[in-house]
C-alpha positions in Angstrom: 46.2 0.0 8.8 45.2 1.5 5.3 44.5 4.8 6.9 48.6 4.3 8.5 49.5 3.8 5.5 47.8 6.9 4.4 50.2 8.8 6.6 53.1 7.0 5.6 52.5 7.9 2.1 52.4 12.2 3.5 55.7 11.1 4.9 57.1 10.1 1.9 55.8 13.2 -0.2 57.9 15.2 2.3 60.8 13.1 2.1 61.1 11.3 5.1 60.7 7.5 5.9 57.3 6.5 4.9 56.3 5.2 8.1 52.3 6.6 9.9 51.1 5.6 12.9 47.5 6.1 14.7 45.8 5.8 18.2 42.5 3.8 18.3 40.2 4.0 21.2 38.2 1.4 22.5 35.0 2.3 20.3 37.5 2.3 17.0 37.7 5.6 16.6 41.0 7.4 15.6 42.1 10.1 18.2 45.2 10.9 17.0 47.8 10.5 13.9 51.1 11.2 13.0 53.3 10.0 10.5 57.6 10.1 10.4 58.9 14.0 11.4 62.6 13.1 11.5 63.6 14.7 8.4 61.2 17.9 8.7 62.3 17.9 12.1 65.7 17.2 12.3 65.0 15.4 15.3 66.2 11.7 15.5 62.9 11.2 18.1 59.9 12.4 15.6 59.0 8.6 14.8 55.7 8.3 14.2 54.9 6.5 17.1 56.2 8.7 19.5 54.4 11.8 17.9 51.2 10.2 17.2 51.4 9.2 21.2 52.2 12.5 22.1 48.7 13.9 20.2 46.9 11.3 21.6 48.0 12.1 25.3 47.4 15.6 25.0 43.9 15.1 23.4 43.2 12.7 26.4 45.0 14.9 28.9 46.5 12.4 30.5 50.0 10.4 30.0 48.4 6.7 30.4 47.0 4.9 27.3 45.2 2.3 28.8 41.9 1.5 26.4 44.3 2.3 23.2 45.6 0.3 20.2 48.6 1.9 18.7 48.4 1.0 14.7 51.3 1.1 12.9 53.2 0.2 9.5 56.4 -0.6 10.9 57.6 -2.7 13.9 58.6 -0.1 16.7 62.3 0.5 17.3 63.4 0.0 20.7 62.6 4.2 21.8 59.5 3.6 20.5 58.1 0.4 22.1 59.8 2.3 25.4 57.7 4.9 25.2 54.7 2.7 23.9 55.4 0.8 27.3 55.3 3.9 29.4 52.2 4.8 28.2 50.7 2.3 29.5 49.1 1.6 25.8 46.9 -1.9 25.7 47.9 -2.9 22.2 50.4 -2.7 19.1 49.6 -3.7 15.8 51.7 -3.0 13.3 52.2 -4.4 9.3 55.8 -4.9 8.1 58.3 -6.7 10.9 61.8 -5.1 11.1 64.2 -7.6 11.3 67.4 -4.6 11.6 65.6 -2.3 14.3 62.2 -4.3 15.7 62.0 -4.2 19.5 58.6 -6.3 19.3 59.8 -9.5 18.5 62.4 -9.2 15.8 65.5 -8.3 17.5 63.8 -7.5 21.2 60.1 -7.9 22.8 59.8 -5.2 25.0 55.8 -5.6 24.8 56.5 -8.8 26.3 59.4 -8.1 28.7 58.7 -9.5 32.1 61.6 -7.3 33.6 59.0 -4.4 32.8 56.0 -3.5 35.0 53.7 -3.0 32.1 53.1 -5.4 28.7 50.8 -5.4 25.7 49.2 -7.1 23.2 50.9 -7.8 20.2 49.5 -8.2 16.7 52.0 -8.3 13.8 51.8 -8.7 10.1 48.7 -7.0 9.7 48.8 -6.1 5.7 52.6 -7.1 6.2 53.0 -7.2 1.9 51.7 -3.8 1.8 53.5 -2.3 4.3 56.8 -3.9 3.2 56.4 -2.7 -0.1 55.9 0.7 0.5 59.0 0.9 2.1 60.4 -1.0 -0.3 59.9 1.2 -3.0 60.9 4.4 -0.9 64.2 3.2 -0.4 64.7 1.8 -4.0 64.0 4.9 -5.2 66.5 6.8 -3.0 69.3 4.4 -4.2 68.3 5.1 -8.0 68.8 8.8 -6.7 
């Protein structure tokens, strides 16, 4: 989670939402990273999530995560715990809940959504202060803007 929050800090130095995101294999070892793109991009789909699965998938050449963790310092929207759940991915564990937007367990749990063909192990609040606070600050600092 630090090394997330690493990435959310390069997203904030560009001015986007500090959120980061990494794939873990089964051994621990990062394969792929990414951190928020919607404001470089100007693409409402460049969550961090989503890009660092596309990385990860194209590392792997293949589409199908199972083995992975995805880490991450935000609870994943509802686009992103689709696509986490697409990807067949084993495992989410992210830091700070999101009680406006969190589709794993705030407001939805698509990871746990029996209507779906694939769920995923959930681990939440994983340096939840940190991760709060950091985005915290980034958006106390755009309203003093």
């Amino acid at each position: 989670m630090r090394r997330a929050m690493e990435l959310a800090a390069i997203a904030e130095a560009k001015g986007d939402v500090p959120i980061g995101a990494l794939v873990v294999n089964l051994d621990g070892k990062i394969i792929a990273e990414a951190h928020n793109e919607r404001e470089i991009r100007k693409d409402p789909t460049a969550h961090a999530e989503v890009i660092a699965l596309q990385r990860a998938s194209e590392l792997e050449k293949q589409w199908r995560m199972t083995g992975f963790t995805l880490v991450v310092t935000l609870e994943p929207c509802v686009m992103c715990a689709g696509a986490l759940s697409l990807s067949r991915i084993d495992r989410i564990v992210f830091g700070a809940s999101d009680p406006k937007a969190g589709a794993t367990g705030s407001l939805y749990s698509i990871h746990d959504d029996a209507r779906l063909n694939h769920r995923m192990e959930l681990i939440g609040g994983v340096l939840e202060e940190d991760c709060r606070e950091q985005l915290k600050a980034f958006f106390r600092s755009k309203r003093a803007t």
